[in-house]
C-alpha positions as CSV (number, residue, x, y, z in Angstrom):
1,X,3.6,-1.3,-15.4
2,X,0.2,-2.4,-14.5
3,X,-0.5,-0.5,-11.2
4,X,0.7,-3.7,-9.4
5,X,0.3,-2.0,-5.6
6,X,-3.3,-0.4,-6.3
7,X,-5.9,-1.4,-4.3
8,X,-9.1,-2.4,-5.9
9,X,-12.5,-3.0,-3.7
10,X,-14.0,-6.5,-4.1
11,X,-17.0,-4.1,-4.9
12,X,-15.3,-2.4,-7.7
13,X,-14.2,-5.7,-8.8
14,X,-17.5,-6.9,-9.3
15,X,-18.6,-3.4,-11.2
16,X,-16.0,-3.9,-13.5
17,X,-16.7,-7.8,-14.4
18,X,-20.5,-7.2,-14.7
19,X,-19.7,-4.0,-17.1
20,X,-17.8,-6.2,-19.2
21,X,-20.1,-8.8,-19.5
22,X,-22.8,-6.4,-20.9
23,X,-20.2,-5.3,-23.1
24,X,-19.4,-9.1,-24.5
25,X,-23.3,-9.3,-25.9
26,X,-23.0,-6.0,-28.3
27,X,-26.7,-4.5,-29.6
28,X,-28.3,-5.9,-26.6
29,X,-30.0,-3.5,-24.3
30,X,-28.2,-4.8,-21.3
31,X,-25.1,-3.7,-23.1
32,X,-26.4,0.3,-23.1
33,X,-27.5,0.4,-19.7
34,X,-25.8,2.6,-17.3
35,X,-24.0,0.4,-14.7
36,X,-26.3,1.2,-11.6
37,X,-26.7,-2.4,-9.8
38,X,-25.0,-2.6,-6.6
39,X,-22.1,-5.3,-6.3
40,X,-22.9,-8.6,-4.5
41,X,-22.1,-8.7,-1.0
42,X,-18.8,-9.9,-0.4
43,X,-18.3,-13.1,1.8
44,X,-16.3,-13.4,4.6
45,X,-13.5,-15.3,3.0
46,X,-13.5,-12.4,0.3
47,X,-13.6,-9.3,2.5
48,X,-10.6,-11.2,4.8
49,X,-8.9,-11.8,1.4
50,X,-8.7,-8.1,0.5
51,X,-7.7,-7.1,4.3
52,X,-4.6,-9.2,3.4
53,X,-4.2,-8.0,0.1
54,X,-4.6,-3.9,1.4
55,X,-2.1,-5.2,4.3
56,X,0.1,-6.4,2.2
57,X,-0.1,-3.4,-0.8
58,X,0.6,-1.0,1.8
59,X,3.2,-2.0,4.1
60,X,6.5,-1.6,1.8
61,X,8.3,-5.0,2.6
62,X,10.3,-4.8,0.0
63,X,11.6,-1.2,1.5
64,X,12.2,-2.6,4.4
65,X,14.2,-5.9,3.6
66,X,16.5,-3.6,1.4
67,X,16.5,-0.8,4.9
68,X,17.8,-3.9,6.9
69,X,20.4,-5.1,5.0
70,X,22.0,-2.2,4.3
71,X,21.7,-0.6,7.8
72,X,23.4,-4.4,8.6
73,X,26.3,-3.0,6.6
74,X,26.8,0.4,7.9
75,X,29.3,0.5,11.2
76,X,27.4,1.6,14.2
77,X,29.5,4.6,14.8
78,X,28.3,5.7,11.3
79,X,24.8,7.6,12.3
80,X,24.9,9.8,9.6
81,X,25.4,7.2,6.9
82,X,22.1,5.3,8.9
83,X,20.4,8.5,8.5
84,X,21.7,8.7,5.1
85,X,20.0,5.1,4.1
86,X,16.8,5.7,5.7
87,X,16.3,8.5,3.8
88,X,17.2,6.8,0.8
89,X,15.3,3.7,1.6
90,X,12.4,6.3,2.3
91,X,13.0,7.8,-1.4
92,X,12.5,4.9,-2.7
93,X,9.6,3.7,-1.0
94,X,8.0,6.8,-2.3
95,X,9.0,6.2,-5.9
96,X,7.9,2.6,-6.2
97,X,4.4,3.5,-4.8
98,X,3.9,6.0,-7.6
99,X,4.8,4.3,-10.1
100,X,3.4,1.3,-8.7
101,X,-0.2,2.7,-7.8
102,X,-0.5,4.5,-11.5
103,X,-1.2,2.9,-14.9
104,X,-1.1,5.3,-17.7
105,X,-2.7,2.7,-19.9
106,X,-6.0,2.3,-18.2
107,X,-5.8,6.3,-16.9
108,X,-5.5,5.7,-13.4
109,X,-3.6,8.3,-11.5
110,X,-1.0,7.9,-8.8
111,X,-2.6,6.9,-5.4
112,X,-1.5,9.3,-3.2
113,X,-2.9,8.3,-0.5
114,X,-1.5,5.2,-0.4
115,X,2.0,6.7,-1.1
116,X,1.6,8.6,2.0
117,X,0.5,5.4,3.9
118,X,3.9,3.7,2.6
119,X,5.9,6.3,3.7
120,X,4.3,6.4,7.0
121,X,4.7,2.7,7.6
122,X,7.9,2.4,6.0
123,X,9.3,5.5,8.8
124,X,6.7,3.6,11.4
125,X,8.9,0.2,10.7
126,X,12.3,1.8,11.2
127,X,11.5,3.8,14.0
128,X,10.6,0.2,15.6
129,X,13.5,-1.3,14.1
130,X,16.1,1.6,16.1
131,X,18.3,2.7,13.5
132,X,18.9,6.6,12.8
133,X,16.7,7.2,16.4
134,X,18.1,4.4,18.3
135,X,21.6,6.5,16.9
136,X,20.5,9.6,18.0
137,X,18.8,8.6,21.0
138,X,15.0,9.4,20.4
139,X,14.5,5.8,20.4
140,X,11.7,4.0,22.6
141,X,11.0,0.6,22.0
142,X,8.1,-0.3,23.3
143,X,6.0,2.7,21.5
144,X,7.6,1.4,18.0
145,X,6.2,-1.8,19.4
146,X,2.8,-0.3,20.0
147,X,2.8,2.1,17.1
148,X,3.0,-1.2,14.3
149,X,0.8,-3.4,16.0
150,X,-2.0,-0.6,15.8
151,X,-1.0,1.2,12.0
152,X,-1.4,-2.8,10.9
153,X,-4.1,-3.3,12.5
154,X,-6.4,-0.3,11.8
155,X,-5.4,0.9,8.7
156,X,-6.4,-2.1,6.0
157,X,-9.8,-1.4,8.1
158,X,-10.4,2.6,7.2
159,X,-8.7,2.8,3.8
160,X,-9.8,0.2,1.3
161,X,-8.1,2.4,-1.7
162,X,-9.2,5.3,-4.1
163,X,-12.6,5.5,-5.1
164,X,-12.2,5.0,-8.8
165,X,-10.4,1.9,-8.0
């Protein structure tokens, strides 16, 4: 697997691309210079882009459409067996963001951060959605409500992924 849920900066992008290049003309004293040059500026189309790409990378959709339909399947007098699939949903969440945010390959590490931040917005998303706390009555809808609308606003703003890309 190639790290498909890592986030990688526009700016780290650019580093990347522009080391490669000096590395395509071998001998050439571009080629054995340290990469110091700042990345271009991104433009506004570009730095909305990878908003929606850190949105989407981090908020476990996939997690959540398997959550619904199987919480669709479980009798409402069941709250343990709700509890029992958020948890597992929740496992899983976890598990696809680790192996999803490494890549042995290129020697990236697992993103932790951004398995916490799945696991946050994954619990976040049920919470909103009822299930186990609707069940066991520490449900309040409106602060579910409240909670997604400002984790998916604020948090492609403050994390834009690990350092090392």
């Amino acid at each position: 697997m190639s790290a498909p849920y890592r986030i990688v900066s526009p700016a780290v992008t650019a580093r990347r691309e522009a080391a490669a290049r000096r590395h395509d003309r071998p001998g050439s004293a571009a080629a054995a210079a340290p990469v110091t040059a700042a990345a271009p500026a991104a433009s506004t189309k570009e730095q909305f882009e990878f908003f929606l790409e850190k949105l989407t990378k981090l908020l476990p959709g996939e997690a959540i459409s398997l959550y619904l339909v199987g919480s669709g399947l479980i009798p409402s007098e069941q709250k343990v067996g709700l509890l029992v699939w958020s948890v597992i949903c929740l496992v899983g969440v976890v598990l696809l963001r680790i192996f999803g945010t490494r890549d042995p390959k290129k020697k990236l590490a697992v993103d932790w951060w951004h398995v916490v931040i799945s696991a946050v917005s994954f619990i976040i998303w049920v919470y909103t959605l009822g299930g186990p706390f609707a069940a066991y009555g520490v449900h309040i809808s409106w602060i579910g409500s409240l909670a997604v609308l400002a984790w998916t606003f604020f948090l492609p703003i403050f994390y834009n992924g690990p350092a090392n890309g």
